[in-house]
N, C-alpha and C positions, 0 to 999 in steps of 0.2 A: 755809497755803501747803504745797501737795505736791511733792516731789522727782520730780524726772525724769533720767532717765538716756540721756544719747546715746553709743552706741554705736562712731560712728566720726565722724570731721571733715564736719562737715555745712555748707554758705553759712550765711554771720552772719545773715542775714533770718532763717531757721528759729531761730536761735538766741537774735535780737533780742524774737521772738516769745512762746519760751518763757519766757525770762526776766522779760519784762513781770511772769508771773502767780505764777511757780515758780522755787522753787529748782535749778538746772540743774547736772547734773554730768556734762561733755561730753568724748568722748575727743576729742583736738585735736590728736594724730600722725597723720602722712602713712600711717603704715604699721596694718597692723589691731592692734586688744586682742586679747590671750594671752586665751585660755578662762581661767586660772584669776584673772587681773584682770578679766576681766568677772564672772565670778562672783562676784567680791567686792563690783563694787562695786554690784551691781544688786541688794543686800540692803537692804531696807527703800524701795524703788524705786517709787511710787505709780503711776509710768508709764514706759514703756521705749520709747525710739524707737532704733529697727534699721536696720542696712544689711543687703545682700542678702550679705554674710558673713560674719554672726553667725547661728551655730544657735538658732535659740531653740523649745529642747523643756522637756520635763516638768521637768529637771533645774534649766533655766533658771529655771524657774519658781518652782521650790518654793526655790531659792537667793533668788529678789526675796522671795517671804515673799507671807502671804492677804491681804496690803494693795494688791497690785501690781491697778490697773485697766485699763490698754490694753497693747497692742505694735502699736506705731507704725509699719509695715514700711517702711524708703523705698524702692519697687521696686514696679510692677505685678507682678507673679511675687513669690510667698508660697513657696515651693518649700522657702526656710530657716525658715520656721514652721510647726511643730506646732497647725494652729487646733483639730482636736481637743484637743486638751490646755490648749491656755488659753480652750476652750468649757465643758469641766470643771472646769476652776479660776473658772471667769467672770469669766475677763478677754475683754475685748474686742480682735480682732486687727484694724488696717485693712492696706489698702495704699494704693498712689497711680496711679488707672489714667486715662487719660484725657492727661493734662500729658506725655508722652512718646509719646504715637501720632505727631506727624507727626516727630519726629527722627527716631524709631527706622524710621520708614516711609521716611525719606531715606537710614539706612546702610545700608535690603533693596538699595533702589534702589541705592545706590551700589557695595553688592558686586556687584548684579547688573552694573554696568558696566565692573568692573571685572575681573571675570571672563570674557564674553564678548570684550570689549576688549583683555583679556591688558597691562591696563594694569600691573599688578603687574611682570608679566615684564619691558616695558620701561624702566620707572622701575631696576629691578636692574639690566642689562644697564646703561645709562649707568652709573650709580651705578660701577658695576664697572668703569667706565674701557674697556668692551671695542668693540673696533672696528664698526663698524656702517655701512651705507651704503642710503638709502630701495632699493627694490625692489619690483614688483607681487605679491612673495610674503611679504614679510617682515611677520611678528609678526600676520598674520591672523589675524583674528577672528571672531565672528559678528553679524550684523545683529539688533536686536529686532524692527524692524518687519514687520508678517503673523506676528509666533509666536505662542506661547502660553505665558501664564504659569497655573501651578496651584497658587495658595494652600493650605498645610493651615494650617485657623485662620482664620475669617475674621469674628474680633472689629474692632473700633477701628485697629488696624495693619493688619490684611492689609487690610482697605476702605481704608486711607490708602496703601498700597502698591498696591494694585489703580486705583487715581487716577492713580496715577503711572505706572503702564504703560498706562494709556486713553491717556492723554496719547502716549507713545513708540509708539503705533499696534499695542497687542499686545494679543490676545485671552484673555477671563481665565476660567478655569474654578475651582471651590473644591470643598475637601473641609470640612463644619464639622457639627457634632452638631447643628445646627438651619438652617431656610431664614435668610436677611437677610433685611430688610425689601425686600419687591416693589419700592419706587418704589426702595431703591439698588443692585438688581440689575440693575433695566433701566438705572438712571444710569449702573451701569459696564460694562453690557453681559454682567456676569457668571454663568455655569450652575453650579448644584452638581451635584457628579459623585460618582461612589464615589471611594476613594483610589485604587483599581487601575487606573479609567477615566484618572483625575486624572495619576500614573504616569505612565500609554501614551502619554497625548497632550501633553504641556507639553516646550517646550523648554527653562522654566526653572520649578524646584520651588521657592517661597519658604516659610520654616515660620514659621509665627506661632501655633502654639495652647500654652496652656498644659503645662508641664510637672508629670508625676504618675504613678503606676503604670502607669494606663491606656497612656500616650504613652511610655513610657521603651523607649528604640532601638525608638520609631515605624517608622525610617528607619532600616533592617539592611542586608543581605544581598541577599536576597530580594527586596526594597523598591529596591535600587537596581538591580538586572538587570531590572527592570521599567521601567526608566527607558529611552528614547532614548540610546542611544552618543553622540550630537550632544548631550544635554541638560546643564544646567546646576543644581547643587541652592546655596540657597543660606537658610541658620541665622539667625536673628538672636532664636530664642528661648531656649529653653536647651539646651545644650550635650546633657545626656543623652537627648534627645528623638533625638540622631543618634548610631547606633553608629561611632565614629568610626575602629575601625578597619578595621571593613569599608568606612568610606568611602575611606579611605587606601589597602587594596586594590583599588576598586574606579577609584580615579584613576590607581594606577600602571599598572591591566593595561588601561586604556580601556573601562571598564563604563560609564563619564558622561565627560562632556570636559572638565569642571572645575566647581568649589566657590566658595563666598564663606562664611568663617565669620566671625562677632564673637563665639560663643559655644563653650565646650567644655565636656567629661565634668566633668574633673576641676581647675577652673579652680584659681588661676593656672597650672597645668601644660598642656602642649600635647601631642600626641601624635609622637609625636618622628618617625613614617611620615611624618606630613602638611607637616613642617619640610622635608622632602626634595624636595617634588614644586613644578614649577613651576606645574603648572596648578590651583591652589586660591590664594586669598586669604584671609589669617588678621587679625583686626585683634583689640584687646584689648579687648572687652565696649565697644564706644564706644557704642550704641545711645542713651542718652540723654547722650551729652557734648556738651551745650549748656551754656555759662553759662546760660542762661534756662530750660533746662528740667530741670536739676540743681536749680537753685536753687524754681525749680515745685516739683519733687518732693518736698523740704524742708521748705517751708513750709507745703504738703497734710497731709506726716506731721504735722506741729509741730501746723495746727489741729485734724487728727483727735486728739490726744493732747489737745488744751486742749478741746477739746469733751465729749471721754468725763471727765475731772477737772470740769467744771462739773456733771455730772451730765445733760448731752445726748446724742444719739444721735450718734454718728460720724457726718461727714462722706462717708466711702467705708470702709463694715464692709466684711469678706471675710465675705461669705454663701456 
């Protein structure tokens, strides 16, 4: 029987799972493990299942000891694992991609709505008790239907988000390191552009691609004065992929018209520009908060970790 180590409070299914085969030693507080309790206890650790805020580098590593065989990541985004480093130690790293495409394709969507909607703003204004009365000018917004949206990223989410703006009558262009497959380009009606094409023409920018050196503040400065004065950018991958306070500049001085985030730099902190402005929506990393697709993601880790312990190939390696 091999020890396994969870990381942070995971749905009982993943739990009920591991336990079947392995000895389980799970953190099971609402709030995250101190680094230096995790380091302790992931000493002698045959397998390690992760949330997406636990580091786990070299140090991690060599703390589990030359016994340790998977890191379990619960998260499509690896971004907190070192897979070079547990490639040389040969451990095996998975993640969970797939079980969260259509939620996380529902909060693009729904920042986008709520952003051009300026639904945020009016939910606060009631909230605030302040007087209000309907009007043909009050709390205007903008229409999606005939715009355009411009995916960067057009894995499993932005095609599940590109679905969802065919649907709302909006035209969709992409920027992504390879073509998609012909028959679901023509399904979604979708052109790959460059980024700068991508930029110029979208009224609403959704980012879907992975986070890494490559991508880190994708979306600066530069990248957003390139953007429509009307347009709309809206995050839901990771937080560093947008320079966030050139975007906080670029919302106060009307460089874009407004934002949708669920991701930031330097999570849990928020950029304290971006708290000020009415025209962005901030929500807290909810992209996969679904009972069902939390508990998906869990039980993915759990069998990639029980898989690589029987001596199989993972279910989803990060290759």
């Amino acid at each position: 029987m091999s020890r396994v180590v969870v990381t942070g409070k995971v749905p009982e299914a993943a739990l009920e799972k591991l336990r079947a085969e392995h000895e389980v030693d799970a953190w099971t507080e609402s709030t995250s493990i101190g680094r230096a309790e995790l380091l302790r206890r992931v000493a002698g650790a045959d397998a390690v299942v992760s949330l997406l805020t636990e580091r786990i580098d070299d140090e991690l590593l060599a703390a589990a000891g030359p016994q340790l065989k998977v890191v379990a990541n619960v998260a499509v985004g690896y971004d907190n694992v070192d897979v070079p480093a547990c490639t040389a130690r040969g451990v095996v790293a998975t993640n969970t991609p797939g079980v969260l495409t259509e939620a996380t394709a529902d909060i693009a969507f729904g920042l986008i709505l709520m952003a051009t909607r300026r639904l945020g703003e009016g939910e606060r204004l009631l909230r605030a008790k302040e007087p209000w009365k309907w009007g043909m000018f009050f709390l205007l917004g903008s229409s999606l239907q005939g715009k355009t949206l411009g995916i960067i990223g057009m894995g499993g989410i932005g095609q599940a988000t590109a679905r969802r703006a065919k649907a709302f009558g909006m035209d969709v262009v992409y920027q992504s390191r390879s073509e998609i497959d012909p028959a679901i380009a023509t399904e979604l009606g979708a052109r790959r552009v460059e980024l700068d094409e991508l930029l110029a023409v979208s009224d609403v920018v959704s980012v879907h691609c992975p986070y890494g050196p490559s991508t880190h503040h994708l979306i600066g400065a530069e990248q957003l004065e390139a953007m429509k004065s009307t347009a709309y950018l809206v995050n839901t991958a990771r937080g560093p992929i947008v320079d966030e306070e050139a975007l906080a500049t670029a919302l106060r001085s009307g460089v874009i018209a407004g934002a949708g985030l669920d991701v930031f730099e330097k999570e849990p902190e928020v950029n304290s520009g971006l708290l000020t402005l009415e025209n962005v929506v901030i929500v807290p990393h909810l992209g996969s908060a679904t009972v069902e697709t939390r508990t998906a993601m869990a039980v993915l880790a759990a069998e990639n970790a029980l898989a690589v312990l029987r001596g199989d190939e993972a279910v989803t390696p990060i290759r």
